[in-house]
C-alpha positions as CSV (number, residue, x, y, z in Angstrom):
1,X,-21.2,-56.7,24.4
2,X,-23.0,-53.3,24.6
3,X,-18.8,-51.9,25.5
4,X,-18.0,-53.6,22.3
5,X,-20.5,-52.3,20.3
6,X,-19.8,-48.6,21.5
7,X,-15.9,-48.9,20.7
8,X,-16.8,-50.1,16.8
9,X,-19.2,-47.2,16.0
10,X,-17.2,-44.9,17.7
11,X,-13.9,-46.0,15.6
12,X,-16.5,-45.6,12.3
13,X,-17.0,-42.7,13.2
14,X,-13.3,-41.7,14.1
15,X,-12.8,-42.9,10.4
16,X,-14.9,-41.0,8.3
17,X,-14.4,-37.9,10.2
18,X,-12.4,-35.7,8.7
19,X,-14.1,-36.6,5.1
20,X,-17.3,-35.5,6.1
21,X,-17.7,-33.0,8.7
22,X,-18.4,-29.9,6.7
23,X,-15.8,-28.3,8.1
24,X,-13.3,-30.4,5.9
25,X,-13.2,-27.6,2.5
26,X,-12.3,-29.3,-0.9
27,X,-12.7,-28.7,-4.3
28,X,-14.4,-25.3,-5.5
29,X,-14.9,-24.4,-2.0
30,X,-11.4,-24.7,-0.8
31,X,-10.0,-22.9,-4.1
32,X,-12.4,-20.1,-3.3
33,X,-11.5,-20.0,0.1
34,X,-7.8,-19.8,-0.7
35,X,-8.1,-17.1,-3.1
36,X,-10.1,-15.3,-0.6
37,X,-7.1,-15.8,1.6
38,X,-4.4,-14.9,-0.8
39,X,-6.1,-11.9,-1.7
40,X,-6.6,-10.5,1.9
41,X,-2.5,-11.0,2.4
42,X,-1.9,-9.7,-0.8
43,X,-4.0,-6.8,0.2
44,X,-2.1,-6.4,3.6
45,X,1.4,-6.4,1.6
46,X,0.4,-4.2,-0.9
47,X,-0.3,-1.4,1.7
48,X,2.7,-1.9,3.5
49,X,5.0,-1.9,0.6
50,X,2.9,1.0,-1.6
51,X,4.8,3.6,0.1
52,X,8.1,2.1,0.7
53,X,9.2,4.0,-2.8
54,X,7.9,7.4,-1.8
55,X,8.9,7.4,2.0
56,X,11.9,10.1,1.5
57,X,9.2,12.2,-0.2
58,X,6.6,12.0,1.8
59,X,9.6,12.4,5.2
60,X,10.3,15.8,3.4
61,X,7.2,16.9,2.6
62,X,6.5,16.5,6.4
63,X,9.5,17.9,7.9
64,X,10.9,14.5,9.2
65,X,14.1,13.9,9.8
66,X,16.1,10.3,9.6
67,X,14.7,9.4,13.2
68,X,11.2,10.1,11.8
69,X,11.8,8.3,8.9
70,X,13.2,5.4,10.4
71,X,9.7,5.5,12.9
72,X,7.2,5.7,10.8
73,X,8.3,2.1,9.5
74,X,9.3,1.0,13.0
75,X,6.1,1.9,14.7
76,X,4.0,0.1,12.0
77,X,6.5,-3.0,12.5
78,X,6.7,-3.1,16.5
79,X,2.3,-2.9,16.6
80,X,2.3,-5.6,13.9
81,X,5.2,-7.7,16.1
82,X,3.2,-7.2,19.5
83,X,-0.4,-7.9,18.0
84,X,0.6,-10.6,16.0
85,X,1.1,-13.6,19.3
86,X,-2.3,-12.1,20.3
87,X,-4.1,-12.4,16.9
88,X,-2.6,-16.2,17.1
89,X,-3.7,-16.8,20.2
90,X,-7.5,-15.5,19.7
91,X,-7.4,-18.2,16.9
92,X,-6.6,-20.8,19.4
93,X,-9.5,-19.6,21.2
94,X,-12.6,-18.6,19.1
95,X,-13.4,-18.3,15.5
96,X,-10.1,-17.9,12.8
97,X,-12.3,-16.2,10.0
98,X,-14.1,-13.2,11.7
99,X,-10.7,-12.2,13.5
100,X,-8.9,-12.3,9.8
101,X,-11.6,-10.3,8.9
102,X,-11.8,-7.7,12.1
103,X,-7.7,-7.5,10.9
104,X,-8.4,-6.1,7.8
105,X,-11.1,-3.9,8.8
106,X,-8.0,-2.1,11.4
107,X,-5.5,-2.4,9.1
108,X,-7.5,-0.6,6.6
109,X,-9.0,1.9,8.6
110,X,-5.5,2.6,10.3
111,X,-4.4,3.1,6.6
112,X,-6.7,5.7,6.1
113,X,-5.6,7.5,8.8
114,X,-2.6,7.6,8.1
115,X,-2.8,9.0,4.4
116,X,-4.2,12.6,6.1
117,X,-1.4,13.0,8.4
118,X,-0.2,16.3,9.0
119,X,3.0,15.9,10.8
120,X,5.5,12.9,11.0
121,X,3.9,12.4,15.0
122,X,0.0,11.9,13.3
123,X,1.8,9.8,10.6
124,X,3.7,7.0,13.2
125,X,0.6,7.3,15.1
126,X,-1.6,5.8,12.8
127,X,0.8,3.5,11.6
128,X,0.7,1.9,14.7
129,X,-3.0,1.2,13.8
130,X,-2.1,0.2,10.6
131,X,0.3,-2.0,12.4
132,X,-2.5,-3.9,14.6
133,X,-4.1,-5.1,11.8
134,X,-1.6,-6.3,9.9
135,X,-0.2,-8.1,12.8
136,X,-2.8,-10.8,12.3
137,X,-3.4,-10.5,8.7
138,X,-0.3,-12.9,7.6
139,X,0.0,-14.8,10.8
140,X,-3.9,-15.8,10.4
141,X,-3.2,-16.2,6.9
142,X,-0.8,-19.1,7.8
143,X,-3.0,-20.1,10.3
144,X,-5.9,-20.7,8.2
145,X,-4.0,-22.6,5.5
146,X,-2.6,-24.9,8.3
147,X,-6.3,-25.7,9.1
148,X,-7.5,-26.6,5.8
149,X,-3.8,-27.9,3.9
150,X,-1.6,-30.7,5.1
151,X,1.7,-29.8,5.9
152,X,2.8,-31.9,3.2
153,X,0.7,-30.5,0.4
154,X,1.2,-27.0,2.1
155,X,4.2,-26.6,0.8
156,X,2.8,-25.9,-2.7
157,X,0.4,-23.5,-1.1
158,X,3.1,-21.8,1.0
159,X,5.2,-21.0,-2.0
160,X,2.0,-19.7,-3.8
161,X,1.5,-17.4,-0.9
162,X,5.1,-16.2,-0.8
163,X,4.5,-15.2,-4.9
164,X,1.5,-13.5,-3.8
165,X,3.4,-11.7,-1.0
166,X,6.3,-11.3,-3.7
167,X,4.1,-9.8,-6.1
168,X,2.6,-7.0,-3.7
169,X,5.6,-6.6,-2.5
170,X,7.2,-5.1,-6.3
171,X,4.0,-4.3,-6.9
172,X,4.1,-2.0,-4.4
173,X,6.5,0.1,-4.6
174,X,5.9,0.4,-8.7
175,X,2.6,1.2,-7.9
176,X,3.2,3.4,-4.8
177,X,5.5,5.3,-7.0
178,X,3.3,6.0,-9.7
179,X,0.6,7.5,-7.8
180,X,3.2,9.9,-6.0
181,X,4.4,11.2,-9.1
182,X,1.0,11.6,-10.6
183,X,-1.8,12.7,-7.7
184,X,0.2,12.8,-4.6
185,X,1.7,10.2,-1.9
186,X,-1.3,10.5,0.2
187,X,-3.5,8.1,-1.9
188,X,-0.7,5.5,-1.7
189,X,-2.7,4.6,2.0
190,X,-6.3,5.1,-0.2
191,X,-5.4,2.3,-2.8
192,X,-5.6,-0.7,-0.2
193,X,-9.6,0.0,0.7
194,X,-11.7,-1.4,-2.5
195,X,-8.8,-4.6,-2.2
196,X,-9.6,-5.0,1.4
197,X,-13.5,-4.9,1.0
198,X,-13.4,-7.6,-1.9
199,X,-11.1,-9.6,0.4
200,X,-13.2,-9.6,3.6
201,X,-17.1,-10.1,1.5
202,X,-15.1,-13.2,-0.2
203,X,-13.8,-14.3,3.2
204,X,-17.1,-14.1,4.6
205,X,-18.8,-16.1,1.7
206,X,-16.1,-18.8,1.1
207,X,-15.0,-19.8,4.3
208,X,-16.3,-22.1,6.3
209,X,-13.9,-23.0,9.5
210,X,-15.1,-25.7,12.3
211,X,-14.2,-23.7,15.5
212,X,-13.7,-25.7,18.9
213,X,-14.3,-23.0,21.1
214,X,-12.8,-22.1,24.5
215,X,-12.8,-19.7,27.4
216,X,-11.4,-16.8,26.0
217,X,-9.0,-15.3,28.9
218,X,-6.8,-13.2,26.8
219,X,-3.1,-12.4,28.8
220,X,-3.3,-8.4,29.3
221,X,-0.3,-8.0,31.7
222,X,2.0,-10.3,29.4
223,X,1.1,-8.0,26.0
224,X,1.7,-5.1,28.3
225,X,5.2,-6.4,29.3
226,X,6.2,-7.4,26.2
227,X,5.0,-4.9,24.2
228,X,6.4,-2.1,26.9
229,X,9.9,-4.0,27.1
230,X,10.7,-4.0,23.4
231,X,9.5,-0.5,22.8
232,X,11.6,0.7,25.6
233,X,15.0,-1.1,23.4
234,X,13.9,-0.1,20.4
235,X,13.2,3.7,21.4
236,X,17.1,3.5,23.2
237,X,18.4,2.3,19.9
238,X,16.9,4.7,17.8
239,X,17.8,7.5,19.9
240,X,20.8,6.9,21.5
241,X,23.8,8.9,20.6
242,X,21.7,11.9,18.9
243,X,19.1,12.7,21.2
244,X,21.2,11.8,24.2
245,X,24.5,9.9,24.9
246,X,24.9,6.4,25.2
247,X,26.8,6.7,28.7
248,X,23.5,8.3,30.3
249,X,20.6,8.1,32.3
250,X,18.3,8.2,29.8
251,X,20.0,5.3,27.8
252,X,20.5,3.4,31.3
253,X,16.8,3.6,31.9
254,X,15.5,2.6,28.8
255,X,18.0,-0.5,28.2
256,X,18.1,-1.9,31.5
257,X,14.6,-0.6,32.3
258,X,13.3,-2.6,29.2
259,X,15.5,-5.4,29.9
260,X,14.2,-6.2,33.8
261,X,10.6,-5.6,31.7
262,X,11.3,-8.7,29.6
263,X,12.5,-10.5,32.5
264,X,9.4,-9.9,34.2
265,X,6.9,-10.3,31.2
266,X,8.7,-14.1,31.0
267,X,7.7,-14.5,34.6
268,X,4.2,-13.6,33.8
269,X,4.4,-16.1,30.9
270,X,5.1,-18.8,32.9
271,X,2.3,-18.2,35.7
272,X,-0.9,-17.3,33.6
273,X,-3.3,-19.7,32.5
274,X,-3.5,-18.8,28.8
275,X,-0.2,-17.1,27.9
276,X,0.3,-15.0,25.1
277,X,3.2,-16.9,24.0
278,X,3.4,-20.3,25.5
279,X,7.3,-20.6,27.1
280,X,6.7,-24.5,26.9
281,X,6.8,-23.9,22.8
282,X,10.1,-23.4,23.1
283,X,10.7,-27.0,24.4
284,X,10.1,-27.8,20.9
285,X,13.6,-27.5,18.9
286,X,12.4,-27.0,15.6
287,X,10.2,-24.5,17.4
288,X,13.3,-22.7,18.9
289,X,15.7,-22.8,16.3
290,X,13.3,-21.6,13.6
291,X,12.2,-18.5,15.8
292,X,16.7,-17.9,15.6
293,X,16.5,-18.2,12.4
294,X,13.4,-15.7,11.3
295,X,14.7,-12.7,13.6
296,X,17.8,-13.1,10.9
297,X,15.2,-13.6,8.1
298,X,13.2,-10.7,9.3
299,X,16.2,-8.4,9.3
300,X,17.0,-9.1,5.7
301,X,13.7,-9.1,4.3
302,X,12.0,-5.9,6.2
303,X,15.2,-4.1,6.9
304,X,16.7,-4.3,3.4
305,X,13.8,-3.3,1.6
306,X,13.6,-0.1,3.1
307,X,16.9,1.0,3.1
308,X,17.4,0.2,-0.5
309,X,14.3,2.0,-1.4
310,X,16.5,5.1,0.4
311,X,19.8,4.1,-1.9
312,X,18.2,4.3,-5.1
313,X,16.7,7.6,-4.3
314,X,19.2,9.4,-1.9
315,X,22.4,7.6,-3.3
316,X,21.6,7.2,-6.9
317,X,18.9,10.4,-7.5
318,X,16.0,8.3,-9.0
319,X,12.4,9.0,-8.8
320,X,10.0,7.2,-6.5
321,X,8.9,5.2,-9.6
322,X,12.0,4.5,-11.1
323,X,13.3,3.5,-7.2
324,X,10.3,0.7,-7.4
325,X,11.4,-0.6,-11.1
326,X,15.2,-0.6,-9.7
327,X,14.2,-3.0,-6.7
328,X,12.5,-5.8,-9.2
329,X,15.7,-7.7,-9.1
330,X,15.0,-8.4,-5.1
331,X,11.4,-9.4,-5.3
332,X,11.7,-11.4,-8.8
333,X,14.5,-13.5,-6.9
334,X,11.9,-14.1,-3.8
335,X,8.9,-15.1,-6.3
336,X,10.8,-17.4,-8.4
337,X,12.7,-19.4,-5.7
338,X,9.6,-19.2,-3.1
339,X,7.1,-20.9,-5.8
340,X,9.8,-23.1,-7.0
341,X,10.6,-24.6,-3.7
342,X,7.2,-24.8,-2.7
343,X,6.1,-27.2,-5.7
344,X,9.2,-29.1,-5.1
345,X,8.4,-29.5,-1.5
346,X,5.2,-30.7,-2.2
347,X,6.2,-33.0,-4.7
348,X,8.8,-34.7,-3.1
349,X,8.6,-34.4,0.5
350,X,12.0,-32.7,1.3
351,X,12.7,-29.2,2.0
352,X,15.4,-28.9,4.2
353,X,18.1,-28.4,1.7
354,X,16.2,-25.8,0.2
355,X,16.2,-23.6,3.5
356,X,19.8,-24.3,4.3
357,X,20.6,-23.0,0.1
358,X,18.4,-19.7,1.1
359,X,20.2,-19.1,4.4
360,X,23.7,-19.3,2.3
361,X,22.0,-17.4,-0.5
362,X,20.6,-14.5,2.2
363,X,24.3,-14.1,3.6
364,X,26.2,-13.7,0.0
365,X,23.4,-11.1,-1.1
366,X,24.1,-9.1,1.9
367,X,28.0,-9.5,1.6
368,X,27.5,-8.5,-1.9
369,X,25.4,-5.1,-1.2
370,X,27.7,-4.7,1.9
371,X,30.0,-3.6,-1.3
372,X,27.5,-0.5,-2.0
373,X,28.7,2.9,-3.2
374,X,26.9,6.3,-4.8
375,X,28.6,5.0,-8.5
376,X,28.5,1.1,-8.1
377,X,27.1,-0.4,-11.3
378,X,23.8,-1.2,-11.6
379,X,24.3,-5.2,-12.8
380,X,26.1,-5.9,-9.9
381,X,23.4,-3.9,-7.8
382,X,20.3,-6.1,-9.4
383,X,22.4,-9.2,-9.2
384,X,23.1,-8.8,-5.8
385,X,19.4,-8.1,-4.4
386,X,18.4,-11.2,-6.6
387,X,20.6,-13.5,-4.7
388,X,19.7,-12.1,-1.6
389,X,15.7,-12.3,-2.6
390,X,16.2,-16.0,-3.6
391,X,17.9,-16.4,0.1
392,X,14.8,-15.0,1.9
393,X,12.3,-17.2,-0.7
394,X,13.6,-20.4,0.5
395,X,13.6,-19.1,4.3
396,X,10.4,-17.2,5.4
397,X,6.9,-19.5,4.7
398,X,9.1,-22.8,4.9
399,X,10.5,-21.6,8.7
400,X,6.5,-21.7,9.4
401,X,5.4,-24.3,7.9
402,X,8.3,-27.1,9.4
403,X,6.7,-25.4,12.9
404,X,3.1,-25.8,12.0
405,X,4.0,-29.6,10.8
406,X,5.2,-30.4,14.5
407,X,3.2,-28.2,17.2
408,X,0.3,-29.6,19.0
409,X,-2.9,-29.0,16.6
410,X,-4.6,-27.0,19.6
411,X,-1.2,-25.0,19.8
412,X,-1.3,-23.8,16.1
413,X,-1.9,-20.6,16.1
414,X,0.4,-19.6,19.1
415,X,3.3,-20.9,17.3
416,X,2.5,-19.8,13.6
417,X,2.1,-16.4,15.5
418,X,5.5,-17.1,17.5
419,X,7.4,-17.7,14.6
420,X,6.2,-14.1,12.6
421,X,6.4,-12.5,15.9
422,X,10.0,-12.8,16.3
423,X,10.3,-12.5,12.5
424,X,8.9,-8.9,12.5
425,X,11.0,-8.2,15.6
426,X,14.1,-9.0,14.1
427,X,13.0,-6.8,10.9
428,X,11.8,-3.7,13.7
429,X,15.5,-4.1,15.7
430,X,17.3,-4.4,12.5
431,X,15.8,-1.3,11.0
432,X,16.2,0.8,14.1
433,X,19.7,-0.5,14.7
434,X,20.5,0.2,11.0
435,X,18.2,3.3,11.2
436,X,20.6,4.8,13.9
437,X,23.8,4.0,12.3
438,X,23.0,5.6,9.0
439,X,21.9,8.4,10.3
440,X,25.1,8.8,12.4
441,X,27.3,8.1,9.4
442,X,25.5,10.3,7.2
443,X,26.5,13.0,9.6
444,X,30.1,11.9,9.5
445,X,30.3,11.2,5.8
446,X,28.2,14.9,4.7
447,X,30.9,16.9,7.3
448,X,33.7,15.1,5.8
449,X,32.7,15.9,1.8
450,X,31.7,19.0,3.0
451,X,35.1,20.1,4.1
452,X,36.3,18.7,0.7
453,X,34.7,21.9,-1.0
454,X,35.5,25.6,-2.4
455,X,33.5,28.2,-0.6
456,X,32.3,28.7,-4.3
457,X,30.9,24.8,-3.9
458,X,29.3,25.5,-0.2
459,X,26.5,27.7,-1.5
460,X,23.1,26.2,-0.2
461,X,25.2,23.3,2.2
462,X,22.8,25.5,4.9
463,X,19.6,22.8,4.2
464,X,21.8,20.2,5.2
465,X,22.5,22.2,8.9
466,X,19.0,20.3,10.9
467,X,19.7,17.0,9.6
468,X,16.4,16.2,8.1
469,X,16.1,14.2,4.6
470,X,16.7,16.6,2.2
471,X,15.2,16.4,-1.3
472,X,17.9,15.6,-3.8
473,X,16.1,17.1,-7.1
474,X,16.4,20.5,-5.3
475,X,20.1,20.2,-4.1
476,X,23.0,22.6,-6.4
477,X,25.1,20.0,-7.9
478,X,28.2,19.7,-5.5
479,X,25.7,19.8,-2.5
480,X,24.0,16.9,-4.1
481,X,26.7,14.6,-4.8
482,X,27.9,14.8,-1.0
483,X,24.8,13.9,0.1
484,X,24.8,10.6,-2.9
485,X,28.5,10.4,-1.5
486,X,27.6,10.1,2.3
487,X,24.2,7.5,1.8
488,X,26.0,5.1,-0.5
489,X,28.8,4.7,1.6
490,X,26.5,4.5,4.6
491,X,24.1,2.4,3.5
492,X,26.6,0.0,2.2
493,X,28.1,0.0,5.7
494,X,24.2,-1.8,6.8
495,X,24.5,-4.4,5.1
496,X,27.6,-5.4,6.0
497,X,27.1,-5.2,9.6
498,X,24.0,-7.8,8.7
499,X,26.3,-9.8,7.4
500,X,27.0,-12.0,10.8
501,X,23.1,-12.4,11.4
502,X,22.7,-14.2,8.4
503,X,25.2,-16.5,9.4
504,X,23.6,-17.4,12.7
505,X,20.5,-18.2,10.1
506,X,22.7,-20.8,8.3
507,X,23.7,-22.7,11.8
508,X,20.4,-22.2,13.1
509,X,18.4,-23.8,9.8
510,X,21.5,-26.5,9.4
511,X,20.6,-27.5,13.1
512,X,16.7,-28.2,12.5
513,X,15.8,-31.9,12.9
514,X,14.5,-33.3,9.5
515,X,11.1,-34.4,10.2
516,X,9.4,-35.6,7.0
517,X,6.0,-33.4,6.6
518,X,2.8,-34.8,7.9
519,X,-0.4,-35.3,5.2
520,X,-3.3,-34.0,7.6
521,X,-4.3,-31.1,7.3
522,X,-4.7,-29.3,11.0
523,X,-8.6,-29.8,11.0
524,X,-8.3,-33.5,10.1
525,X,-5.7,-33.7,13.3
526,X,-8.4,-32.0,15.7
527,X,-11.4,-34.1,14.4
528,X,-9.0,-37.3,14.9
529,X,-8.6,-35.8,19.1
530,X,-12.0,-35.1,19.5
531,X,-12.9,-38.5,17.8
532,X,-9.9,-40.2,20.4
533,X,-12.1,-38.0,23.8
534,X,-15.7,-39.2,22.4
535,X,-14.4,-42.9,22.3
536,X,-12.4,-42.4,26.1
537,X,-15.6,-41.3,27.6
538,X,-17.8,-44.1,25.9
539,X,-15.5,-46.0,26.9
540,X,-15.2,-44.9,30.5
541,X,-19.1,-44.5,31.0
């Protein structure tokens, strides 16, 4: 009897868990919470994006050249990418809402930093600050919403949070291109701070997270690996064939060198106790197939962005400001479809026909801009980055949220942070592969118009001798059009070569089992487990 009586007030109990632990946010408190969270990754988008407009400027005004220009976003991309599985696996570990917070507080500070840089090396430097903290900004964004949405409602939520994303994200660059043209680029990494203190005193009053705490061992050798080993590819990429051939040494050392790195940082990952990014995830094939498909969704939505920030303003001779307004088409394709899709997923339970339409949509839109010249018509310009916005919509918060709906509970914030991980990796190899290649066919394409003119047309071709970004506006007119000349053509080249990634995308998505979403919300899931131990031990004792 006294067995019996234990197992029916432990299953009450099991019941009414979830309901009533205060832990379990609804109404105001939840909405408050959420806009807390939205503003905190609107915040973090914002900063990245504010200066996306004004990079070729601000390259100039420091003396960069394309390498430079390239890094500065790189170095910000590859700390984000290597902090990120760590962020995700901290908030398997200890409490979700002070590391969010201790996120912003680096990312802003970083972006401080980085707005009184002197040189192109201080800039990259604290970009890589910059890119700590907003490692873990988005992937404990996600993380948090798991804990508090079900997967099934989430979708609603998801495509709210890709608007808000989408918003920064033109916002940005308008924004980022008004203040260059008024008081200077520099405040562009000011504007983030009053955003960022609103977010975190909201975060701090509003939400209320039940944290199952456990030893934190946190895996130092596998961040050092994998961090070391992708740096090391990256570096050869961006490098190789300017600052020294591809048949070298150098280039040998750093590509196999960081290859034999990765090896080894994989052998760590299988041996330590608390890994950094769990090997056994990839057991999981929606796990595996969605990390595939994000390194191609990375690579269209980071790598795009910046190199058609460089188009409109190196190719077509626009402002900073007008370069933001120009790139609407892009972002208003991303808002639309990500919100869209999102209600619809919540409404009806479905969403995988919606990611396979976005990876179709993501590989016309590059085809499309793969068309790119100095004198190609704006319509077909807008319509293009529209289609291929619409393509990542459908893609990027869905790819997390199928994961998040099938991962152990305890294993929720190692694989959201998996997922963005090799989403920002892809971006960070994309750019520096695409990074490299324009700047070697700009070469080629400037020496070929060059030998096109009179000696009458050559005066003032010298600023084009060191290979750093020039600045168009003070260009004689023939010099200027070879330069529009060479990076329409090259940039057009990119996204054609991205072309066959975003196929892999579309077999990679097509693949994905069709799990119907769950309707508990991660907390609800642990409070079930912990409900299931209590009852075992009574059981047991």
């Amino acid at each position: 009897m006294p067995r019996t009586r234990a197992k029916a007030n432990t299953t009450t109990t099991s019941t009414s868990t979830p309901e009533q632990r205060p832990w379990a946010l609804e109404g105001r408190a939840k909405n408050l919470a959420l806009t807390g969270l939205f503003l905190s990754m609107g915040v973090s988008m914002l900063s990245m994006t504010v200066i996306g407009t004004s990079m070729p400027l601000i390259i100039a005004d420091l003396g960069g050249d394309q390498a430079a220009f390239t890094w500065v976003v790189t170095a910000a991309m590859l700390a984000s990418a290597i902090s990120t599985p760590i962020w995700g696996k901290l908030a398997d570990l200890t409490s979700k809402k002070l590391l969010l917070q201790l996120s912003l507080v680096i990312f802003t500070l970083g972006s401080a930093l980085a707005g009184m840089a002197s040189d192109p090396a201080w800039l990259i430097a604290f970009r890589v600050v910059q890119g700590i903290g907003a490692g873990g900004i988005p992937a404990l964004g996600q993380i948090v919403l798991a804990e508090i949405i079900s997967p099934r409602e989430r979708g609603k939520y998801a495509g709210i949070m890709g608007a808000v994303m989408a918003l920064s994200t033109v916002g940005g660059p308008l924004l980022g291109g008004f203040i260059t043209d008024t008081i200077g680029w520099r405040w562009n990494f000011y504007v983030a701070a009053p955003i960022a203190l609103v977010a975190i005193i909201m975060l701090q009053r509003t939400l209320n997270l039940y944290t199952v705490k456990r030893r934190v061992k946190i895996d130092y050798w596998g961040a050092a690996l994998i961090s070391t080993g992708f740096s090391s590819l990256l570096i050869w990429v961006t490098l190789g064939g300017s600052a020294f051939d591809w048949l070298s040494w150098p280039s040998m050392l750093m590509s196999v060198g960081g290859l034999l790195v990765l090896v080894l940082a994989i052998v760590v990952e299988l041996k330590v106790e608390e890994p950094l990014i769990p090997l056994t995830l990839f057991k999981n094939r929606t796990f595996t197939l969605s990390v595939i498909a994000s390194l191609s969704v990375g690579l269209a939505m980071f790598g795009t962005s910046v190199f058609l920030g460089q188009y409109m303003q190196l190719a077509r001779g626009k402002t900073p400001t007008e370069s933001g307004l120009l790139t609407i088409p892009m972002m208003a394709g991303l808002l639309l479809t990500s919100t869209l899709a999102g209600q619809l997923i919540t409404r009806f339970g479905k969403w995988k026909a919606f990611m396979v339409a976005g990876a179709v949509m993501m590989f016309v839109g590059l085809l499309l801009l793969g068309q790119l010249r100095y004198d190609t018509s704006f319509w077909y310009v807008s319509v293009s980055m529209f289609i291929l916005g619409a393509g990542v919509g459908l893609c990027m918060q869905n790819l997390v949220l199928i994961v998040q709906n099938t991962v152990d509970p305890h294993q929720m914030g190692a694989a959201s942070s998996g997922v963005s991980f090799f989403r920002t990796i892809g971006g960070t190899a994309g750019m520096s592969v695409l990074g490299a290649m324009l700047a070697s066919q700009v070469v080629t394409y400037i020496r070929e118009e060059l030998a096109k003119l009179s000696p009458e047309q050559l005066v003032g071709a010298d600023v084009l001798a060191g290979g750093a970004i020039p600045k168009l506006a003070e260009l004689p007119g023939p010099i200027k059009l070879v330069v529009e000349t060479a990076y329409g053509h090259g940039i057009g080249n990119l996204f054609l070569a991205a072309t066959p990634i975003a196929l892999i995308a579309i077999i990679a998505i097509a693949l994905l089992p069709n799990i119907p979403l769950g309707t508990k919300s991660n907390a609800q899931r642990l409070a079930e487990q912990v409900a299931e131990n209590e009852q075992a031990v009574r059981l047991d004792a």
